[in-house]
Structure formats: structure tokens, C-alpha cells
N, C-alpha and C positions, 0 to 999 in steps of 0.2 A: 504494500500500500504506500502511497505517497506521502509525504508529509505534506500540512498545510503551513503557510506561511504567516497566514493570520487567521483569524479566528473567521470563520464561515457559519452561518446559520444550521440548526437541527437538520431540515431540508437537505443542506447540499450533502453535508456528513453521512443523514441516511443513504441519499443518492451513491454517495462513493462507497460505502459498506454493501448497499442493493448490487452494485455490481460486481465486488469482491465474490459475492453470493452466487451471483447466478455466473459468471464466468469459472467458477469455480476456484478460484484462488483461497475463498477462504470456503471451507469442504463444509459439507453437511455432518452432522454431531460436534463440531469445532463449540468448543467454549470461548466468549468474547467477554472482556472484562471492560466497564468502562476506563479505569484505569491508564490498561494496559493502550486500548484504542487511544485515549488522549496523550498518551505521550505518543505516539506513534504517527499520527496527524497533527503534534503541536500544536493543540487547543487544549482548552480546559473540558471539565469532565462533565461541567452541566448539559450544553448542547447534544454530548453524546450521549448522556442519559435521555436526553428526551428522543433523537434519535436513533435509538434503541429501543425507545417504548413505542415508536412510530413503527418501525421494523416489526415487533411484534404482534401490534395490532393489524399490518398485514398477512401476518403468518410465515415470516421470510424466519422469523426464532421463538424461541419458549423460554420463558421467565425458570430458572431452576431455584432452587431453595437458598443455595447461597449467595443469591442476589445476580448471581452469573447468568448469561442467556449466552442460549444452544442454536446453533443452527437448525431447521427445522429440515428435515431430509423427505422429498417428494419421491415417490415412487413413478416412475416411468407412467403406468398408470392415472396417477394422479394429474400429472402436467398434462397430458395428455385428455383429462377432465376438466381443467384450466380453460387447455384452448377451443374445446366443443362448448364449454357454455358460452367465453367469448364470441365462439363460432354462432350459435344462437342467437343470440343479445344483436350482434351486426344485421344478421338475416334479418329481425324482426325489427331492427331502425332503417334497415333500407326495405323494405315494405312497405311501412308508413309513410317513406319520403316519394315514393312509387304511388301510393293511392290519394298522397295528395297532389300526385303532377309535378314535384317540382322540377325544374332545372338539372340535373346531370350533370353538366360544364363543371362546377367546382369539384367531381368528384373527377372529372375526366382530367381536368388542369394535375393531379395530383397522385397520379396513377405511377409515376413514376419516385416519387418521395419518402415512399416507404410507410414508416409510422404517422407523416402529414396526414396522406389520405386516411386515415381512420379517424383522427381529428375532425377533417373534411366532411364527414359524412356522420358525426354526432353534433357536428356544428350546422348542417343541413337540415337536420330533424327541427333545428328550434328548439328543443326541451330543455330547458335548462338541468332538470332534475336526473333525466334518463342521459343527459350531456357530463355529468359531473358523477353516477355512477361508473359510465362508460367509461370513463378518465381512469375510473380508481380499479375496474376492472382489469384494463390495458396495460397499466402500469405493472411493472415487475419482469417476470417471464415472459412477456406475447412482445412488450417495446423491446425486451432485449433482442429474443428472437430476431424479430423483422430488423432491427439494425444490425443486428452479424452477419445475416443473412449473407452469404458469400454470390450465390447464385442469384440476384436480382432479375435476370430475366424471365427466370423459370415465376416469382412474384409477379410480374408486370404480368406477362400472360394468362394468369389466374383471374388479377384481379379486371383484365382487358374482357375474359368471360364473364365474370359476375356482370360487369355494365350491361354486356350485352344482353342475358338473361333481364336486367332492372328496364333498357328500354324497352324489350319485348312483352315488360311487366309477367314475366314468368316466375309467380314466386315457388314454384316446385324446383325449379331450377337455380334461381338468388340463392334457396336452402342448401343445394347440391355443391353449386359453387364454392360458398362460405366455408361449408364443412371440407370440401375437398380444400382447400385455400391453406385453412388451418393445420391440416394434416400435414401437409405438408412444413410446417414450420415445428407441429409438432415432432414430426420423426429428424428434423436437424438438431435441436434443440437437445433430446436425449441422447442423439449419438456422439458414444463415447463418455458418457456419465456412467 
């Protein structure tokens, strides 16, 4: 891990421990100490406590007894559960953006950005609620995925079908899309974990 140079917010701290996590540098069962992490990143200990407790509450670690938190270790299965409910959740906000006619352009402008376009198309819905879910869903495992993603065109093409099923408004197809989209990131994601 990096050291930090000056003191950064809970936020970015989580952020740089989130991907310690999921790139696997810091392993699943790893005991993390506030301590130990603030001397490590040159901040003090509060931020990383909260930080930690942010972590937690997404299920990235587990609070153990002596105050220490665990990496939380996902079973292939599990990630793989991750990314069919996100697969879901998408299907069923591009659906609604579908029955109510809107515009496609912002989704098509962003087809090549990777994590934008999912953005793109909870920002399309208008909902703020099911927007700020989405967010918290996406976040973790499915944005790191899509940003390592080595193979971006084999993405592009995915999401280049999904459109075309949304104008055709074929939503048996949107659903087929979605899920096959996802699997795909899902079987990158565990390979080799």
C-alpha cells in the first residue's frame, strides 16, 4: 500500500483499502488493524476507523472481538451473486427508461467508458432513490471488474447488444443481455482467486 502524504478523508482511505481488497493484495481472512493501516498510509487513526467501519458496512470485512476486522472472503459463488443481482437491478432501470421512451444517445455516447455508462443509464432513469442505490450497488467488485477489465472490446460488444435489444424494446432480450454482460465480468473477476 502506498503511503499518504497528508491526511485524506475516510472516503478516499476506504477507497484505497477497497482496492487493496479486491485486487487482492490485501487477501481475504487478513486481519487489518487501525493502527497498523495508519502508520502505513501516514494518517492518523481516526479516519481509518471510520473507514473501516464504512468497509464493513459494505461487507468488504467483519468487526472480530478484538477490535480487529477481517477481511471478508466471497466464495466464487457468491461474486458471482453480486453480479446477477446487479445484472437485475440494470435490466429493470433500462426497462423503465424503455417504456418511458426516453433518448438512448447518453447511453450510446458512453458505451465505450466503461463504469460511465452504468452511471449513464441510472442517471437516465431520473430516480434519484433507485440512482443512489445503484451507486452503492456498483460500487466495490462490478466498478473494479469493469475497470480491469483487460478485454474492453469483448465489453463494448455486449453492451453494443443490450442497446440494440433497448431500441427494439425487447425486454426478454435487455434481461439476456444484462445477465450474459455480467457473466462475463463475473468469470474475469474470479479467475485466478
Amino acid at each position: 500500500m502506498k503511503r499518504i502524504n497528508t491526511v485524506q478523508t475516510k472516503d478516499y482511505i476506504a477507497r484505497a483499502i477497497r482496492q487493496e481488497i479486491l485486487s487482492g493484495r490485501i487477501k481475504a481472512g487478513e486481519e487489518l488493524t487501525q493502527e497498523e493501516l495508519a502508520e502505513t498510509m501516514g494518517v492518523s487513526r481516526m479516519p481509518v476507523r471510520e473507514a473501516l467501519q464504512t468497509l464493513a458496512q459494505e461487507g468488504f470485512l467483519a468487526r472480530l472481538p478484538n477490535r480487529h476486522m477481517q477481511v471478508v472472503a466471497l466464495s466464487q459463488e457468491q461474486i458471482a451473486g453480486v453480479f446477477s443481482l446487479v445484472a437485475a437491478m440494470e435490466t429493470e432501470i433500462l426497462k423503465q427508461i424503455v417504456r418511458a421512451g426516453k433518448d438512448l444517445t447518453p447511453l450510446r455516447e458512453k458505451i465505450t467508458k466503461g463504469i460511465e455508462f452504468h452511471f449513464a443509464l441510472a442517471n437516465l432513469l431520473s430516480n434519484a432513490y433507485i440512482k443512489q442505490i445503484h451507486s452503492k450497488l456498483i460500487e466495490g467488485y462490478v466498478a473494479y471488474a469493469i475497470e480491469s477489465m483487460k478485454d474492453k472490446d469483448l465489453a463494448v460488444d455486449a453492451l453494443q447488444g443490450l442497446l440494440v435489444a433497448a431500441q427494439n424494446k425487447n425486454e426478454a432480450q435487455i434481461s439476456k443481455a444484462f445477465h450474459a454482460y455480467y457473466e462475463i465480468y463475473a468469470k474475469v473477476f474470479t479467475v485466478g482467486r
